[in-house]
C-alpha positions in Angstrom: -0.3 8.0 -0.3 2.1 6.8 1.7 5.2 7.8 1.7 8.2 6.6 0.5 11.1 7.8 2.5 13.9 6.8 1.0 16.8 9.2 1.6 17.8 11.8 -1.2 21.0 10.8 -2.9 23.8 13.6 -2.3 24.6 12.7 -6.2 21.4 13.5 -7.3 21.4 16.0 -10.5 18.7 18.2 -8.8 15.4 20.1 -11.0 16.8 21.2 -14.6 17.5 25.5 -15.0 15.6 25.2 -11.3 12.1 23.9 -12.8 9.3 23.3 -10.6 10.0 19.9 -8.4 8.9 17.0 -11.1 6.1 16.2 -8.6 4.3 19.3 -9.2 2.2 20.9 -11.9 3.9 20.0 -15.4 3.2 20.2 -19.1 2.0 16.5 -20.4 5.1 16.3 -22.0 7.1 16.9 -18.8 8.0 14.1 -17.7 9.1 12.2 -20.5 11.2 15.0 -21.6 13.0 14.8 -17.5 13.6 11.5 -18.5 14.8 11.4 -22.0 17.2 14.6 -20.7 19.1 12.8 -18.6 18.9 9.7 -20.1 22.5 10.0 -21.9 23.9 10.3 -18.7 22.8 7.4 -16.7 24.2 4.1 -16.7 23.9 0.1 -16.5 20.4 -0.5 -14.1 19.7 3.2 -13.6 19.2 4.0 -17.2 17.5 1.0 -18.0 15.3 2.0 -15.0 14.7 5.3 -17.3 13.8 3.4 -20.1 11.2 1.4 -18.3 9.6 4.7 -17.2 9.8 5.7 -20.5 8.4 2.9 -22.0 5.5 2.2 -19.3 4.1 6.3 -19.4 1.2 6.8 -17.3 0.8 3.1 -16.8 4.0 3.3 -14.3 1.2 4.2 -11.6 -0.1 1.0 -11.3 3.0 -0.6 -11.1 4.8 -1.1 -7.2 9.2 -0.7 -7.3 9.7 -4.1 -7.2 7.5 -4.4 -10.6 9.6 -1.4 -12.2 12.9 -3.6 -10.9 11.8 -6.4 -12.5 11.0 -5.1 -15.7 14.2 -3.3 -15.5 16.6 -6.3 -14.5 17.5 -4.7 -11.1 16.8 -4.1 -7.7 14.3 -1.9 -6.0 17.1 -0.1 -4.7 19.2 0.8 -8.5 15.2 2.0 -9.3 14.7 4.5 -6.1 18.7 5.8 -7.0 17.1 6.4 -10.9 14.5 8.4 -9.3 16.6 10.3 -7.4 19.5 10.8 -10.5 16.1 12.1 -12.3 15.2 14.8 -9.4 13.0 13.1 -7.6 12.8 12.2 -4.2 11.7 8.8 -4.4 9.6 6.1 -6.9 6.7 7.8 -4.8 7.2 11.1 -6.0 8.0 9.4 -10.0 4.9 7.8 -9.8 2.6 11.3 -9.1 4.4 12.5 -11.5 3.3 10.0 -13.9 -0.1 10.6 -12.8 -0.3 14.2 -13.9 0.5 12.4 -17.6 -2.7 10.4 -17.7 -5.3 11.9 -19.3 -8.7 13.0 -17.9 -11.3 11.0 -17.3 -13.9 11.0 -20.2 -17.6 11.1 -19.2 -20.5 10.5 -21.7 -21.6 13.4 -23.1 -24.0 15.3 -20.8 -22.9 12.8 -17.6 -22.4 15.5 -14.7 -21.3 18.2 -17.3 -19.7 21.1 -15.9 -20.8 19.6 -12.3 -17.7 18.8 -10.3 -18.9 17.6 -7.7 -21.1 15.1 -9.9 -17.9 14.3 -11.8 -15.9 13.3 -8.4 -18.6 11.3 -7.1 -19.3 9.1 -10.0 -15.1 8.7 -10.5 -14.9 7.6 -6.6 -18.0 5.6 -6.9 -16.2 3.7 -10.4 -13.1 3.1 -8.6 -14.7 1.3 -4.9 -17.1 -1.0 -7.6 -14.0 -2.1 -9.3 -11.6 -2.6 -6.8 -14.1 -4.3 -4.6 -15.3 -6.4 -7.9 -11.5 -7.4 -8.3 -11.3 -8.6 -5.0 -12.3 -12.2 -6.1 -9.6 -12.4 -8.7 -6.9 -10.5 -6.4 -7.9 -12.7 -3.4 -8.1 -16.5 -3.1 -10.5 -18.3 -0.5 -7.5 -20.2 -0.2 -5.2 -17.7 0.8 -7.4 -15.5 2.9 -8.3 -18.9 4.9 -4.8 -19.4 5.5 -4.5 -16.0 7.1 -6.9 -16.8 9.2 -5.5 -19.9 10.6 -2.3 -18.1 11.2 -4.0 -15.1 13.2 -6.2 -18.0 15.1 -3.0 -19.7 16.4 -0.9 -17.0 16.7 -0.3 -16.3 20.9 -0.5 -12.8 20.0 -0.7 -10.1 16.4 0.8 -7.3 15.9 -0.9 -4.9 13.6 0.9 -2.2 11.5 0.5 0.4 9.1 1.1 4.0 8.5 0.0 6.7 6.4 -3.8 6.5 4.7 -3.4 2.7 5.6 -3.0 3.7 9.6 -6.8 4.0 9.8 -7.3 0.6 8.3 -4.7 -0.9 10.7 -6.2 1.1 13.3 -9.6 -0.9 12.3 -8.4 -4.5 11.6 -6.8 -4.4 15.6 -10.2 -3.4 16.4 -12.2 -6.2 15.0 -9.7 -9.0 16.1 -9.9 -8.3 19.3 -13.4 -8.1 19.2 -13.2 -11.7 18.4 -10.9 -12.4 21.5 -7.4 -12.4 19.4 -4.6 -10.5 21.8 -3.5 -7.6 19.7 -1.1 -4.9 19.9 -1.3 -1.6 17.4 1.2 0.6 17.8 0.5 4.0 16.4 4.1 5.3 17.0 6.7 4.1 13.8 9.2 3.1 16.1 7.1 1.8 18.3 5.8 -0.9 16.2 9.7 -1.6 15.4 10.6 -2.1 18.9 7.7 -4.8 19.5 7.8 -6.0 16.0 11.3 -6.9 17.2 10.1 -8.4 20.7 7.8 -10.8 19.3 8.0 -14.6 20.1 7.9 -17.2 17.2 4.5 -18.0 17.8 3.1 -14.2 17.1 2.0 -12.8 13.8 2.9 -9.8 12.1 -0.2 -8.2 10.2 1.1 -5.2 8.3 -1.0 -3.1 6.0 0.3 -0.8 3.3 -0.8 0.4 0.0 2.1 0.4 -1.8 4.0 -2.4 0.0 6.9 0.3 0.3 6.6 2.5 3.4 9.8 2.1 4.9 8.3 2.1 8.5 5.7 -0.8 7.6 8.2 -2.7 6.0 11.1 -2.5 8.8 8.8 -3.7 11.0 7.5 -6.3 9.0 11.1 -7.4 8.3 12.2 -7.2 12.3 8.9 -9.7 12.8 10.6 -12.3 10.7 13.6 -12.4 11.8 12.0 -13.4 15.3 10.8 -15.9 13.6 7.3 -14.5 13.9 4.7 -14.9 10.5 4.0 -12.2 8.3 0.5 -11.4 6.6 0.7 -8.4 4.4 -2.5 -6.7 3.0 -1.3 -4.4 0.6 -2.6 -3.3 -3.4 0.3 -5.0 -5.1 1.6 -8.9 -6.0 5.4 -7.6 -5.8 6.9 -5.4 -3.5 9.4 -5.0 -0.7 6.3 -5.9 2.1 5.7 -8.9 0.2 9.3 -10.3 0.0 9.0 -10.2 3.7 5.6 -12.1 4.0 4.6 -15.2 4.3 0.6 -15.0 3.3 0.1 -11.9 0.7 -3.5 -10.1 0.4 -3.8 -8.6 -2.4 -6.9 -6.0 -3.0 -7.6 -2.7 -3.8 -7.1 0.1 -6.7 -3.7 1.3 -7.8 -4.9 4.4 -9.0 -3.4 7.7 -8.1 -5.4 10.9 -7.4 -3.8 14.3 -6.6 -0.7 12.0 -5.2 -3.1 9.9 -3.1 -4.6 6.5 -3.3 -8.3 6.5 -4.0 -10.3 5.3 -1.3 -11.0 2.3 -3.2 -8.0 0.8 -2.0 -8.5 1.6 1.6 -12.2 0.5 1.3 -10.8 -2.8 0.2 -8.9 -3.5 2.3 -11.5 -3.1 5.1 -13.3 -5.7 3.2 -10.8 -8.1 4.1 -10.5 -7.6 7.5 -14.3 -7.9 7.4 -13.7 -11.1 5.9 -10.9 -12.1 8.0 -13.2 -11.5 11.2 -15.7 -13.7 9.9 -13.2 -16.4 9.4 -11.9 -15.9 13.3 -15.2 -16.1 14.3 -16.1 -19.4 12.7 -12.7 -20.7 14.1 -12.9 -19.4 17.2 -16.3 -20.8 18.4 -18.1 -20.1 21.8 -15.0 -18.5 22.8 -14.9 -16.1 19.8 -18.5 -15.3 19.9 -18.1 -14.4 23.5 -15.5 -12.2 22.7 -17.5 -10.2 20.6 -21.0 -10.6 22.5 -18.6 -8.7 25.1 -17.7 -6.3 22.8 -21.2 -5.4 21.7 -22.1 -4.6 25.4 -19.0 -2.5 25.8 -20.1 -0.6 22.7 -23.5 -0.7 24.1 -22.6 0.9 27.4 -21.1 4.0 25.2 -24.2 4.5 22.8 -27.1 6.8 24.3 
């Protein structure tokens, strides 16, 4: 998962009688109990933030900050300041924790029994048919066509991401150059800050996160609009700080946590847009475009015994 690096508050109240972090192994009653303990001492947003986690349970994990801050009447920021008052380091770090409160996955009787392996094949298989399935409620025509225009005019994109969503960044700068679109990738956080920062008004910002909350993603993102450059985010949730940023949202992917990372659903997903997003350059681009990536071919060509 990516991580969410918001800074440890000095006020924090720390792990009860020096328990185990909250992120790590716990009884299923863990959590709530964390929460319920230090409920009587929070106040105003941050204890209605508690209640929320409360209230939500193992559902909190497919739920972005900006969701949690909404159902709580707050900010994102009063929620990542609850986390922290409960011992955590971050929503990030709440939300394995919630994860470690769902139960199991049930398989029919017989269905990979006592075969691990069969087990975490047929769960990883589940989750890439149903987030790829949901893609055409998540994801618009509409809206990815507008995307499209915007990287098509744009006089140059700048593609970021970091984390598990780096690769798919990585990936999306690939195929849009392919298609003859000038593109810049920066694998370096600060990097990507400094030319998100440099950009002219007529560039576009394509920034990729899961969670719509790594800091680096969305600083950059943020530093793009204020030049006055367009922001497309492709990220797993409708609400979150990447998304207040942007000005064309792509939703897709699985909010599921596994082990503290996202399921490869949600990367897999996302690749499916870009897919779809270099078909739609293509079509817009004409001869030009389909020189681009007849050029491409033979470069790939020359490397290929």
């Amino acid at each position: 998962m990516e991580q969410n690096s918001e800074p440890s508050s000095s006020g924090g109240t720390g792990h009860p009688g020096g328990a185990t972090r909250p992120g790590g192994p716990a009884h299923p009653t863990g959590l709530p109990a964390l929460v319920r303990a230090h409920l009587p001492a929070l106040r105003g947003a941050e204890a209605r933030v508690a209640r929320v986690v409360l209230e939500q349970g193992a559902n909190l994990v497919g739920l972005s900050v900006s969701e949690v801050a909404a159902l709580a009447g707050t900010a994102s920021s009063s929620v990542v300041r609850a986390c922290q008052r409960l011992g955590f380091r971050g929503f990030q770090e709440l939300k394995i924790a919630a994860a470690r409160q769902a139960p199991a996955p049930v398989t029919e009787a017989g269905d990979e029994a006592g075969d691990p392996a069969g087990r975490a094949l047929s769960a990883t298989l589940a989750a890439t048919r149903e987030a790829l399935d949901g893609l055409s409620a998540t994801l618009p025509a509409a809206r990815l066509g507008e995307a499209a225009r915007l990287l098509h005019a744009a006089s140059r994109v700048l593609v970021v991401g970091a984390g598990l969503s780096a690769p798919v960044a990585t990936d999306a700068a690939y195929r849009l150059r392919a298609v003859g679109r000038p593109v810049d990738a920066p694998a370096d956080p600060l990097t990507a800050q400094l030319s998100a920062g440099l950009l002219p008004a007529s560039a576009v910002c394509l920034a990729v996160s899961h969670t719509g909350a790594t800091r680096s993603t969305v600083e950059a993102a943020r530093r793009a609009r204020l030049q006055g450059a367009a922001v497309i985010a492709l990220t797993s949730y409708v609400r979150s700080p990447l998304t207040e940023t942007s000005e064309v949202v792509l939703v897709a992917g699985g909010q599921d946590l596994v082990l503290g990372l996202e399921a490869v659903a949600s990367r897999l997903a996302h690749l499916a847009v870009v897919d779809a997003l270099t078909l739609c350059l293509l079509e817009l681009g004409g001869a030009p475009a389909r020189r681009a990536l007849d050029l491409s071919a033979d470069v790939t060509a020359d490397h290929t015994y």
